[in-house]
C-alpha positions in Angstrom: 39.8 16.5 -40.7 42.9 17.6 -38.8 44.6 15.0 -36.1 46.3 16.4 -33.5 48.9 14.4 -31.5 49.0 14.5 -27.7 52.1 14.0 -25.7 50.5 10.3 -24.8 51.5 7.9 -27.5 47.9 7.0 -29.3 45.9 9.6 -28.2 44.7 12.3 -31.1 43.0 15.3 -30.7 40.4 15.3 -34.1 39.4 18.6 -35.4 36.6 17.5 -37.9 36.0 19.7 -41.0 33.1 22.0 -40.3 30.5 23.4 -43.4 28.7 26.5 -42.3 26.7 29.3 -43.8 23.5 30.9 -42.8 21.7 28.4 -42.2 23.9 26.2 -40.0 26.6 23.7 -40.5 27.1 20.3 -40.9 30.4 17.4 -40.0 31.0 14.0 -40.7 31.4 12.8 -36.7 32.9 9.6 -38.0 33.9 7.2 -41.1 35.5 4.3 -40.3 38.4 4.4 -43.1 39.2 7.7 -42.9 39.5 7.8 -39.1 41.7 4.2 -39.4 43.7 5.8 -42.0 44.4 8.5 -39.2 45.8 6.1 -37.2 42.5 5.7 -34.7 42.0 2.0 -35.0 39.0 -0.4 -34.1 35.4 -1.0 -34.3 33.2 0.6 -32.2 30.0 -1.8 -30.5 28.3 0.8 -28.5 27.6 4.4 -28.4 26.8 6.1 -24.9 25.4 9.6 -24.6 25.4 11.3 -21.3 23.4 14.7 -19.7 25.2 16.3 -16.8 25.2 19.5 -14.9 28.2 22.1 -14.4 30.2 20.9 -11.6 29.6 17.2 -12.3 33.1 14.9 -13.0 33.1 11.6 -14.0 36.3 9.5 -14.0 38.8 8.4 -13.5 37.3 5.6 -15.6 39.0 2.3 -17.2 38.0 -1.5 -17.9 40.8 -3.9 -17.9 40.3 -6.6 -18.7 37.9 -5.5 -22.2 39.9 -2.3 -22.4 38.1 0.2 -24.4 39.2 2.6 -26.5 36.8 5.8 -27.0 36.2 8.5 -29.6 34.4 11.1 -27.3 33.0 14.8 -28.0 30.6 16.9 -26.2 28.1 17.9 -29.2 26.1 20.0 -27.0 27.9 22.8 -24.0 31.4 22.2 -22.8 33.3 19.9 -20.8 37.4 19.3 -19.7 38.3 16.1 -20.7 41.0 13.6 -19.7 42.9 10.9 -20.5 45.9 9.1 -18.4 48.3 6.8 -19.4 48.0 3.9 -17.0 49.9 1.0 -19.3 52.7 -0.7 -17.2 55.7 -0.1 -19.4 54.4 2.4 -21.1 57.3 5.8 -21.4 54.3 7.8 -20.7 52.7 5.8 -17.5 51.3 8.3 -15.1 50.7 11.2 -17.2 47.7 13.2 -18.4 46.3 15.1 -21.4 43.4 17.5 -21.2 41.4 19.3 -24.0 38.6 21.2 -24.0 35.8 19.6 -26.0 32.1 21.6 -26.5 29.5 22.2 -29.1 31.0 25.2 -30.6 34.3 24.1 -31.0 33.5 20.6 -32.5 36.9 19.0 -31.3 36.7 15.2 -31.0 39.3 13.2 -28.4 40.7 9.6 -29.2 41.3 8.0 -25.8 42.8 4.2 -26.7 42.4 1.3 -24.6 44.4 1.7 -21.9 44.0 5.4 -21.0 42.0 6.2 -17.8 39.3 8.8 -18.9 37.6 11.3 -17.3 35.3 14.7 -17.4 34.1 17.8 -15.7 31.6 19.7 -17.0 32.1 23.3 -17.7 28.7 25.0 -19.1 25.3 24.8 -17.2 25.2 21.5 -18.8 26.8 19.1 -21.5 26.0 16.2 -23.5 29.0 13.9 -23.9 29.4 11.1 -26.4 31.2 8.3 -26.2 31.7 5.7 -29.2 34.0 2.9 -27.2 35.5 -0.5 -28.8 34.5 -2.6 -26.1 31.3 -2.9 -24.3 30.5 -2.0 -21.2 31.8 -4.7 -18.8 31.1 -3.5 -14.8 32.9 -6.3 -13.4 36.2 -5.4 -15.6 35.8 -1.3 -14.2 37.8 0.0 -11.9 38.3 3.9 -10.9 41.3 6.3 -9.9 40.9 9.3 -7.5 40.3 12.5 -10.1 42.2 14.6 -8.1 45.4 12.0 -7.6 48.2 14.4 -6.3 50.9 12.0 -8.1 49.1 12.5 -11.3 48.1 16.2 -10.4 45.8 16.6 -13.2 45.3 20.8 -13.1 41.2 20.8 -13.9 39.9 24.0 -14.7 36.9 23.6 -12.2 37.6 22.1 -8.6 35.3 24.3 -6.4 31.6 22.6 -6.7 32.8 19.2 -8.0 29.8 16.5 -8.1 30.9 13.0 -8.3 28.8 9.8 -8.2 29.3 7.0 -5.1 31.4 5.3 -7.2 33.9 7.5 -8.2 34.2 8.7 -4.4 35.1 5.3 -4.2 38.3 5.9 -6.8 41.8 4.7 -5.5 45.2 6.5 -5.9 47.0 5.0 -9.0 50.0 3.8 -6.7 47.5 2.0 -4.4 46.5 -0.5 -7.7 48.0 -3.9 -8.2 49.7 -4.0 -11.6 48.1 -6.7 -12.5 45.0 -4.7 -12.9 46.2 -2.7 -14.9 46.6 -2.8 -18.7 50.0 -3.1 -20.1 51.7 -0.6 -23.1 52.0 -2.5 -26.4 50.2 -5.9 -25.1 
């Protein structure tokens, strides 16, 4: 496998290596010792899968406390994926990385604790999988407006977005109390 770094400290783009012939392919999605000898720490506790349609975004997503990091790929259509650096002190706080992730092209995306994620989905539809080091904690989650003009993420799709009550509900990242947020190195 190839590992890519972003221009947000800790976050890799994975290219897995990918055995084709006639009558398909196969990839190792994961293996704990090579992946931490890549410099993608941590244990995963829970895998999440999720359907959506074209149009749909999810995010601006992030737990702190239980920060999780996530190793997530979309194994069936394609989606835009985001991560953004919201660590207080970190050199990189406020920025954003995208990369396309889909079934053809395989690509994996570390997003480590700390990172706000997020998705739009490109094809008719996409599964998206999520392996995360934490589990799901509701009362730790808290949401940031996808389309925060100080973070001016450029998604690829902005006419037809779907988004669920709760991410309506997603705050500008200025607007957060820094003590909500997770801190860079801590």
């Amino acid at each position: 496998m190839e590992v890519k770094k972003t221009a947000i400290d800790g976050a890799y783009i994975i290219e897995p290596k990918v055995f084709g012939d006639q009558r398909g392919f196969f990839l190792e999605t994961y293996s704990q010792k090579r992946y931490q000898d890549a410099g993608i720490p941590g244990v995963f506790v829970q895998d999440n899968l999720s359907l959506s349609r074209r149009g749909v975004l999810r995010g601006l997503h992030f737990q702190n406390p239980n920060a999780q990091g996530k190793l997530v790929s979309a194994p069936m259509g394609e989606v835009f994926d985001v991560a953004v650096d919201i660590r207080v002190n970190s050199p990189t706080f406020g920025k954003w990385v995208g990369v396309h992730l889909s079934g053809e092209n395989k690509r994996q995306f570390w997003v480590p604790p700390g990172l706000a994620h997020g998705f739009v989905v490109l094809s008719e539809t996409a599964l998206f999988s999520y392996k995360c080091t934490q589990y799901y904690a509701p009362q730790d989650e808290h949401a940031i407006m996808w389309n925060d003009p100080d973070i001016g993420i450029e998604w690829p799709l902005v006419e037809g977005i779907q988004l669920s009550a709760k991410d309506k509900e997603g705050i500008k990242l200025a607007s957060f109390d820094r003590s909500k947020l997770p801190v860079f190195g801590g």
